[in-house]
N, C-alpha and C positions, 0 to 999 in steps of 0.2 A: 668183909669190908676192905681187907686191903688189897684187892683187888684194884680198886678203885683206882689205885697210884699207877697200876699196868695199862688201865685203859682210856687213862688222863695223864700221859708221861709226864706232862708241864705243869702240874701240881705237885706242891709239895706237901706232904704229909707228913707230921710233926715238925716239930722246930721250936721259934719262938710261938710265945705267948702273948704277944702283939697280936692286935686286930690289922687283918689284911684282905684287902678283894682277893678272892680266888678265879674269879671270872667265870666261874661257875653257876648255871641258871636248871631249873628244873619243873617238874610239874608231876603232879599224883596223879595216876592210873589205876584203874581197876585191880584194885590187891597188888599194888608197887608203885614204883617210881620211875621217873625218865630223869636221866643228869645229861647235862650237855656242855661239852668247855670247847670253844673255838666250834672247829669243825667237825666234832666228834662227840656222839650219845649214845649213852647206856640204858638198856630198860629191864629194868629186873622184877619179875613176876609170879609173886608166891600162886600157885598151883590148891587144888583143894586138896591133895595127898600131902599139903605142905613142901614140894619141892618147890625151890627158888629157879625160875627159869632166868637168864640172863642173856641177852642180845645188844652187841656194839658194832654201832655202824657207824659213817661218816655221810653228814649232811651239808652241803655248801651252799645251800640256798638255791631262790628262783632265780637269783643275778648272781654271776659268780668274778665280775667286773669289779674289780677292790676300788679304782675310782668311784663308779655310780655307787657302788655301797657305801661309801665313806661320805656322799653330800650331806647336807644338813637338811633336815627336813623329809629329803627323801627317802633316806636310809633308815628313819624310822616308819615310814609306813614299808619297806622292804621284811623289816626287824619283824613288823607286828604279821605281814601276810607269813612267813617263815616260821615264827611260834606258834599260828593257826594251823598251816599246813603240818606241821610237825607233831604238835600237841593231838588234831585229829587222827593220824599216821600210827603213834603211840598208843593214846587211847583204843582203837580199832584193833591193834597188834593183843593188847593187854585184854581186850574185852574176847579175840578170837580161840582163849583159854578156856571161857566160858559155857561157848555155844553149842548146839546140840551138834551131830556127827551132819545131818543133812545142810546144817546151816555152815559147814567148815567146807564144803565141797562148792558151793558158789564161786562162779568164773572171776577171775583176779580184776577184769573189765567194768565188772558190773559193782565190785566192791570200791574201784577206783574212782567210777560215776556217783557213787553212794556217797562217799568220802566230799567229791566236789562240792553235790548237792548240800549236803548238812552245813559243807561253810560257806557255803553262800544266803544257806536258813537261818544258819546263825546270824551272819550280819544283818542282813535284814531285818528280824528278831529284835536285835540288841539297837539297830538304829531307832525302830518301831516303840520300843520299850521306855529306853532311856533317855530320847533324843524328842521323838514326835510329841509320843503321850505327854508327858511333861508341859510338852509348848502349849498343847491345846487344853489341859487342864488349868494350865497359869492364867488362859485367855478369860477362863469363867471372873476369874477376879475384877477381870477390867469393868467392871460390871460396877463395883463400888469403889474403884481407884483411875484415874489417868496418871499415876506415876510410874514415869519408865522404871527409875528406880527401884520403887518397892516389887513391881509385876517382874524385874529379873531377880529380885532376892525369893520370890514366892515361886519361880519358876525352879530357880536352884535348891531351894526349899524340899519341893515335890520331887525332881530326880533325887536327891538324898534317902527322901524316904522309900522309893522308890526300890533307890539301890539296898538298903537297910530292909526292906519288907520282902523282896524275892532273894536275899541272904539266908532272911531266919528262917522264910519257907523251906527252900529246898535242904538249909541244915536240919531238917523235920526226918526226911528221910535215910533211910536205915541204909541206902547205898551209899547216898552223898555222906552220912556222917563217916560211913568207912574212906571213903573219898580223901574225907578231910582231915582223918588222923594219919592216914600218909601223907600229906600235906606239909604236916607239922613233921613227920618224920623225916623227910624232905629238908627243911629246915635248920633239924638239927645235927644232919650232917655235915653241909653247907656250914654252920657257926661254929663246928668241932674242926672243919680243914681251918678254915680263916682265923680263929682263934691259936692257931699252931699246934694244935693237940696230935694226936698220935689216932688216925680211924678206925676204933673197936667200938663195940657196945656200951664200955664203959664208962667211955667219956662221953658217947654223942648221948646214953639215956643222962647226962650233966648237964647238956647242951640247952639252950632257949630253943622253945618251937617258935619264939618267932624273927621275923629276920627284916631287917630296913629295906630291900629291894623287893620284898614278897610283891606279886603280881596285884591281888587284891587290896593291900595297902595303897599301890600307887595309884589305883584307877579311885580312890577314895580321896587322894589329895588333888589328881588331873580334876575333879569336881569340885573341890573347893577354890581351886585355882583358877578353874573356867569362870566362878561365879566373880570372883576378886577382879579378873581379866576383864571381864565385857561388863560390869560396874566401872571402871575405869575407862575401858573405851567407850563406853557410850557417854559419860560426860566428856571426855576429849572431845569427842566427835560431833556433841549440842555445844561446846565454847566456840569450835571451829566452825560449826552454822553461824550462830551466834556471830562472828566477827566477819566473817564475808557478809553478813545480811547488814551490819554497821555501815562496811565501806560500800556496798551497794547504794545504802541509801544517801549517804556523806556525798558520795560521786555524782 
């Protein structure tokens, strides 16, 4: 683990015992993890003979314009296509330990088209899943309600459970639970640097698995915050009906 300090020179490892951002982001892979600080990640890959395989490379993204990456707004769908490309990159890297010797010999071409494909399945997928279904499931309600209101709290309802039922699904399985306790291991390296601790085993098995920035955490508040959002815009937007249809009539 203290490696980590050689191939993230701008972290500091041990110190205080203050809580500090490391800038430090990550993700589980197939039997390890990916660390990423700035423009630099590590993937480190326990092997079935138990050897830890370890690769550090430098990633700067699809825009490498520090303006366009710094706008608002835009920078984070930059941010989001960047952790899919990357996260899928890693994953593939980690999963290519696995495969049988015929399936390691595939053209670099046709793994790079694979790669595309799966994140463009994904999105599609997760807009299909989280976004559509939802709408059109909410629509059944209208059936015994005409309230904007309640039809977007029942819509935000359904993505909740939505998101909550294909969680515990795939925490079912015997890959993803392994998935997911690198996950947490993930994490508690992450709260051992930030924490100011010293990066051994000793402190990080001390450490919380879980962590304020965790990926899955935020996409659980970006939902309750969507729902809070567009309940508030949508009566903004029936006042501001409401009052042009006033002076229209006044007029």
């Amino acid at each position: 683990m203290s490696a980590l300090h050689k191939k993230f020179p701008g972290v500091k490892v041990g110190g205080s015992s203050s809580m500090k951002s490391s800038n430090i982001g990550g993700q589980a892979v197939m039997e390890g993890v990916m660390m990423r600080n700035a423009d630099k990640y590590a993937v480190a890959v326990r092997k079935t003979d138990g050897e830890i395989v370890v690769k550090t490379e430098e990633y700067k993204g699809i825009v490498q314009n520090k303006k366009i990456r710094s706008l608002p707004i835009i920078r984070g769908v930059f941010s989001f296509i960047d952790s899919m490309v990357l996260g899928m990159s890693t994953l593939t890297y980690s999963a290519s330990f696995f495969m049988d010797e015929e399936e390691e010999e595939k053209d670099e071409k046709k793994e790079s088209v694979m790669m595309g494909l799966t994140i463009a399945c994904s999105v599609v997928m997760a807009v299909a899943i989280f976004m559509i279904l939802p709408y059109f499931l909410s629509q059944l309600f209208r059936k015994f309600t005409d309230s904007t209101t309640l039809n977007t709290l029942l819509e935000g309802a359904v993505r909740l459970v939505i998101f909550f039922g294909y969680i515990l699904l795939i925490s079912r399985m015997k890959d993803i639970q392994r998935v997911f306790m690198y996950h947490g291991a993930e994490h508690k390296c992450i709260n051992c640097i930030e924490h100011g601790m010293e990066l051994n085993v000793e402190n990080v098995l001390k450490s919380s698995r879980l962590h304020k920035r965790c990926g899955t955490s935020f996409l659980f508040i970006v939902m309750i915050v969507s729902i809070i959002f567009f309940l508030s815009f949508l009566r903004f937007f029936l006042l501001f009906l409401l009052f042009v249809f006033e002076l229209i009539i006044v007029h």
